[in-house]
N, C-alpha and C positions, 0 to 999 in steps of 0.2 A: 746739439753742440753749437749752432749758431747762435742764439738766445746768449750762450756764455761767451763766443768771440763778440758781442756783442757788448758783454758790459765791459769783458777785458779791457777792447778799444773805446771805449767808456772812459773807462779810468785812467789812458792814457790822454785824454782830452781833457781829463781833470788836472792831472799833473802839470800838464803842460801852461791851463788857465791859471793854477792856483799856486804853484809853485813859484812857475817864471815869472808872471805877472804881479804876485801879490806875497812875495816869500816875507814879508814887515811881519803879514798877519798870523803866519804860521808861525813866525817866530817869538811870536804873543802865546796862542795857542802853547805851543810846545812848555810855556811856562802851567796852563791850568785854565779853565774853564770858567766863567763870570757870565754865564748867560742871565739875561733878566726874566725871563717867562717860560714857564712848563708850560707845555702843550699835552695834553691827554687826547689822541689822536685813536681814530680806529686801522687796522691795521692794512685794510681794502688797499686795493695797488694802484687806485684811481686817484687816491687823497692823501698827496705827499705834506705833509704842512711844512717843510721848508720851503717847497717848489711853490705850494701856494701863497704864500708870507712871502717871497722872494729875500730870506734868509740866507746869511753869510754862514760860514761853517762860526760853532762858537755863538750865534746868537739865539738860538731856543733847546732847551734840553727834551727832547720828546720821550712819549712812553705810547705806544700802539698797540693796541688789544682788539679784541672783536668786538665793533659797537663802542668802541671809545669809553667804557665805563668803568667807573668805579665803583672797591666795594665799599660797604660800610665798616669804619673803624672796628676791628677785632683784636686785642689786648694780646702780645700771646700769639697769633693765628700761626698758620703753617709756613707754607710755599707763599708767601703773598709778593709777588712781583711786582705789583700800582703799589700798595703800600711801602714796598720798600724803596722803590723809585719815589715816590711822593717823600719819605723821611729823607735819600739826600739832595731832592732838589730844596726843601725846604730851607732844612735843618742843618747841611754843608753848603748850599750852594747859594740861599737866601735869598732866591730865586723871588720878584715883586708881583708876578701876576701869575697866573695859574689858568688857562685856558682850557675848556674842555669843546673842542672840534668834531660835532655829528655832521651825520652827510644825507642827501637825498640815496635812494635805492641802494639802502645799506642793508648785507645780506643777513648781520646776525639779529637787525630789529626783526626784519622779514621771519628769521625763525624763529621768533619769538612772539610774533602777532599768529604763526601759524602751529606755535608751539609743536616745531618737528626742530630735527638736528643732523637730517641727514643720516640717522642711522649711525650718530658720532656718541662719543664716550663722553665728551667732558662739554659739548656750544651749550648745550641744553640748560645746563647746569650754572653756566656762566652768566648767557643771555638773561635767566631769571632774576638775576640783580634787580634788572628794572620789569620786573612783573607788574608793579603798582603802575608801570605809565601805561602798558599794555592795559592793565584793567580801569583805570580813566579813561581811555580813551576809547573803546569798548561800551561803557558805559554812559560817556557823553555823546559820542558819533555812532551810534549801534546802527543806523541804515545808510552812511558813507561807504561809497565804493573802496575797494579794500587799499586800493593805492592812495587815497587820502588819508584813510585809518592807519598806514605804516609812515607815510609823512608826518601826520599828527604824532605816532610812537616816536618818531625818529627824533620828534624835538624837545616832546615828552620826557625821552629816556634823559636827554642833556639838563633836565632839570634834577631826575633822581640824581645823577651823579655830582650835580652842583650841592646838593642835600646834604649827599654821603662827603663828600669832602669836611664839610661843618663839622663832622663828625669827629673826627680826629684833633683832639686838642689843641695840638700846634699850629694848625691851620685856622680853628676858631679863634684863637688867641690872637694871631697876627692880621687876622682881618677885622675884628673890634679894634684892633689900636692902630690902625690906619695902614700897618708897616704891608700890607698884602692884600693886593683883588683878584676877585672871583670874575672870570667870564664864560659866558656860555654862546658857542660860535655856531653857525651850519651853515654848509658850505649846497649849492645847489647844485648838482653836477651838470645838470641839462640847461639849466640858464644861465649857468657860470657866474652867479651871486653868490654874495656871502651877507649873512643874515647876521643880526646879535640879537642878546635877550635882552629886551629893554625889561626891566624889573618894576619900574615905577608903571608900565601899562601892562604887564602881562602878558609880552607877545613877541615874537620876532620878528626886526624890524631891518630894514637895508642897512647896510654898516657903510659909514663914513668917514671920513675925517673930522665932520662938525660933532662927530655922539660919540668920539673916544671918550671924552671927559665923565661921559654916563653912563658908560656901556658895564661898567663894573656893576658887582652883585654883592651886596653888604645883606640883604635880607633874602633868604632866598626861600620860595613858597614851599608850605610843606604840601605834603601826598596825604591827601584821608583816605 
């Protein structure tokens, strides 16, 4: 029960910053929503992307899963929560950038490089999205200690999902006619960097202020 007196008086320190101090913004807010950028965040309790973005309520729409991934466009599919989230940030909210935020010592790459699940019903299943970064990297690093081989997955898997986002029509469409960017972010937890994909070299690099202007992904590498 501490844990919850805990956020209780949480929330009363929010009220108190966000209400009293800043009631202009709420009363924007209370009107509707106009964030410019999706985040595809994983769900880990370490990697808040408001708290790391130093984000106002109102400015990123996020969506949190395990491994921060997406799937590939499915016509139709069932229960799909990224995709449904993805159709109204796009599609209502016409959201300009699209961020996809992997992280160092992220536990669902981990079950994924060791293909277990804990003995769970559905990680296994999920985490397999990005099987291809798993078996690139496998295949190009096969004698790297396993903690560089799940770093390499970790930033690996931010590419299938930059892939899979292509995927879906309305997202290809708005990123050929300029109207929407692709970024692929990882956040390091132990050195407390934030990386991007630079696309024109193939790698991630320290994020800036001087490489916003590039940091976007218009051509994104496919997976053989």
């Amino acid at each position: 029960m501490k844990d919850i007196a805990n956020f209780i008086a949480g929330f009363r320190r929010f009220q108190e910053k966000y209400f009293s101090e800043d009631r202009e913004l709420f009363e924007q807010l209370r009107q509707g929503q106009r964030p410019k950028a999706a985040i595809i965040a994983c769900a880990d309790s370490r990697v808040d992307p408001a708290l790391l973005m130093g984000a106002e309520p109102g400015d990123v729409f996020v969506v949190r899963n395990v491994a921060n991934l997406v799937p590939p466009y499915e016509p139709g599919g069932g229960f799909a929560s990224v995709p449904a989230a993805l159709e109204f940030a796009v599609l209502s909210l016409q959201v300009e950038h699209v961020i996809v935020l992997g992280h160092a010592q992220c536990g669902g790459i981990n079950a994924l490089m060791n293909e277990t699940s804990n003995g769970g019903e559905f990680i296994g299943k999920w985490v397999g999205i990005a099987q291809r970064a798993r078996e690139r990297v496998l295949a190009e690093l096969p004698a790297k200690p396993p903690a560089l081989q799940a770093r390499a997955c970790e930033q690996a898997a931010i590419l299938v999902s930059l892939e899979n986002l292509m995927t879906y029509p309305w997202i290809a469409e708005r990123v050929a006619a300029g109207a929407m960017y692709l970024h692929g972010w990882y956040f390091d937890i132990a050195e407390g960097s934030l990386l991007y994909y630079a696309a024109a070299r193939n790698a991630f690099e320290p994020i800036g202020a001087d490489v916003l202007a590039v940091s976007s992904v218009s051509v994104v590498p496919r997976f053989t």
